[in-house]
Each structure stands twice: as C-alpha cells, then as structure tokens.
N, C-alpha and C positions, 0 to 999 in steps of 0.2 A: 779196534776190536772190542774192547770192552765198552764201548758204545752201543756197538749191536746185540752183548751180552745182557745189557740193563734193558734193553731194549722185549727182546725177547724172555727176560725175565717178568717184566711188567704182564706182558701179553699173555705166560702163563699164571703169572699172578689173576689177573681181568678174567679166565675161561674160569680158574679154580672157584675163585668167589661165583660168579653163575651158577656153575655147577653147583654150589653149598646153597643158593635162593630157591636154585629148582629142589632142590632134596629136601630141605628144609619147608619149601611150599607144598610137595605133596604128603609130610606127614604131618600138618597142619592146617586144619579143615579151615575153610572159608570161612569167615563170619557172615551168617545173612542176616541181615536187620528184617524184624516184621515188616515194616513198612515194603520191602522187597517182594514179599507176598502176594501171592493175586487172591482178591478177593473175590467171592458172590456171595448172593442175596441168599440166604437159607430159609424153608419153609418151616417154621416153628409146630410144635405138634399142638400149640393150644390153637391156631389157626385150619392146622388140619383136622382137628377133633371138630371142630363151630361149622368146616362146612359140610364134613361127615353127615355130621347129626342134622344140618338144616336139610340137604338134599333127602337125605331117608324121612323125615317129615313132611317133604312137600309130596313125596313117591306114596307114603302114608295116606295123607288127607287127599289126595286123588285114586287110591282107591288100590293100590299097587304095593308089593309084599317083595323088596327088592335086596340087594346088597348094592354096597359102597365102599369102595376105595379110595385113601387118599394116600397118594406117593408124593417122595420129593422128586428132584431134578434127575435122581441118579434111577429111579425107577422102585425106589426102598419103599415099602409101604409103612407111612406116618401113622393112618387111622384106619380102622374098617370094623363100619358097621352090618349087620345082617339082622332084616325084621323078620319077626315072627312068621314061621310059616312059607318066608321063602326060598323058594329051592334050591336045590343044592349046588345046581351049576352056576348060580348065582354068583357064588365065591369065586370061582374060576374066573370069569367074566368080568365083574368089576375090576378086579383085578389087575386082568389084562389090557382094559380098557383104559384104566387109569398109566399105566406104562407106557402103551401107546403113544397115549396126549402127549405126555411126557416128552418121551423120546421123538417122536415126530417135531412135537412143539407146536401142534394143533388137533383140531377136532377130531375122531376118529372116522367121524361120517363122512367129511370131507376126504380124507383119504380113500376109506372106504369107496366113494365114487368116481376119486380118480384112476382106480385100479380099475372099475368098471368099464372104465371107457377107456381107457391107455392101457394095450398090454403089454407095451415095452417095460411096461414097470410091475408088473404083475408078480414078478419075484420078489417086491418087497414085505408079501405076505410070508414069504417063510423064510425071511431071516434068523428068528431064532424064535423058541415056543413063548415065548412072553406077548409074543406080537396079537390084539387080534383086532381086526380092521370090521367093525360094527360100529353104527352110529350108540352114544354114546357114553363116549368119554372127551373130556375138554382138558385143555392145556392150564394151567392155575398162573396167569398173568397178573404180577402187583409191579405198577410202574414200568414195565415193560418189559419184567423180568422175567421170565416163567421159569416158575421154581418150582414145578411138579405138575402132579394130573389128578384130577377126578375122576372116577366111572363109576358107573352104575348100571346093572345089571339086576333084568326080573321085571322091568314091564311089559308089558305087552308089542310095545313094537321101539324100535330104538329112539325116535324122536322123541319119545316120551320118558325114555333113560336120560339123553340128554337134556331134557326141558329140568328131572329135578337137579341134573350135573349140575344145570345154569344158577339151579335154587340156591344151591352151595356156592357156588362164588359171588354171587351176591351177598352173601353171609359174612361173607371176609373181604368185601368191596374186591373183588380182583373185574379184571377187564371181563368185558361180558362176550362171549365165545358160540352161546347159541342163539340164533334169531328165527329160526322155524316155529312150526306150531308148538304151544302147550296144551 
C-alpha cells in the first residue's frame, strides 16, 4: 500500500511542477533574439528624394509641369515633388500612382490594361481610394526587391508620366520598369 502511495505521490508531485512551468511560462515573456526577426529592404529617403527630383527634371526639360511621388513599400510617401505651375490634380495623382506601383508591385499601365480587357478583375479598381490605375507609376525594384513606387502625374498623356517615372529609377539604378515611348 504505501507503494502505491509514493507512487501517486510522485505523479502528483510530476503535474504540480508542470503546472508551476506553465504558470511561470506565461508570466514570463519569451526572449526573441533579433536575429529571429524578419527582415526587408527599406527604401532610404536620400534615394527617394534623387529619384524625385531626377524624374520631375527629366518631365521639366521635355517640356511638362508635373508632380512626383515617391513611396515606400507600405504606400507612405518618402518624397514629393510639385513643378511650378502644375496643377493641382497633380498631387492627387502622383500620388496614387506611386501607391499603386507599390502595392500592385508593378506598372500602373500594365494594370491599367489589364482591367481593360479582363472584367473579371475590374473590381480591383476600387479597392480602396488610394488605388488609381493610369499609366504611370512604376514599382522602385533594387535587386529584386521593390521597396516602393514612383508616379508622376501632369503630362500630357501617361506614357510620358511614366517615361520621366523611368528617369527616376534610373537615378537610383533600380530595375528598369518602363520600355514604351519617351
């Protein structure tokens, strides 16, 4: 008898301690080591300012009075610039343009004309008001990362928004996104 007392004595000994790991484990936060962290690439603002300013330049010397947005990955806007004289919906529009690239994770023209032609997908224009599907805005690819968007908004027809987009990532070497007319 006192065999099976020591017995069962053990076993309740064995649950009490458990029960003390687990009590003891939830009012003692985890340790996470950084390394445990997931990383990405972030787009630095002296990168977003160089290709701001290179694309509103190149929109400049071709003769166009535009605005430019540079966002990161999350859709934040990094930079934005607005030339003399251009209009006002200007701001809106780069804007959104640059979110787009962003968030899509490419050109906005390219989407743009896949809505055209597939209506099954037609509702991804109003997802939510940041969205706008006009050619462009580009995706900002360094190393194959894309860590934001460009747009530009105020030339005359979109390819020519995204021709100074392209000016700008050239500026900061990223992957090159527009290959239509300039």
């Amino acid at each position: 008898m006192r065999r099976n007392g020591e017995v069962h004595f053990m076993r309740e000994l064995c649950v009490c301690a458990l029960l003390g790991v687990v009590a003891i484990g939830g009012i003692f936060p985890v340790i996470v080591e950084a390394e445990d962290l997931p990383r990405e690439a972030v787009l630095p603002l002296s990168l977003a300012a160089k290709a701001a300013s290179a694309a509103l330049d190149q929109c400049a010397k071709d003769g166009y009075r535009v605005s430019v947005a540079v966002v990161d990955r999350a859709g934040t806007v990094r930079a934005f610039l607005r030339a003399d004289g251009a209009g006002p919906h200007t701001v809106d529009s780069s804007q959104k343009k640059a979110y787009t690239a962003a968030s899509m994770r490419g050109p906005t023209g390219n989407v743009a004309d896949l809505i055209a032609k597939t209506p099954s997908v037609q509702g991804l224009q109003y997802m939510n008001d940041k969205i706008l599907f006009l050619a462009g805005g580009l995706p900002i690819d360094i190393g194959g990362d894309v860590v934001g968007g460009i747009g530009v908004g105020g030339a005359p027809e979109g390819h020519l928004d995204a021709a100074c987009a392209q000016a700008g990532l050239d500026s900061i070497g990223a992957a090159p996104k527009f290959h239509g007319p300039r």
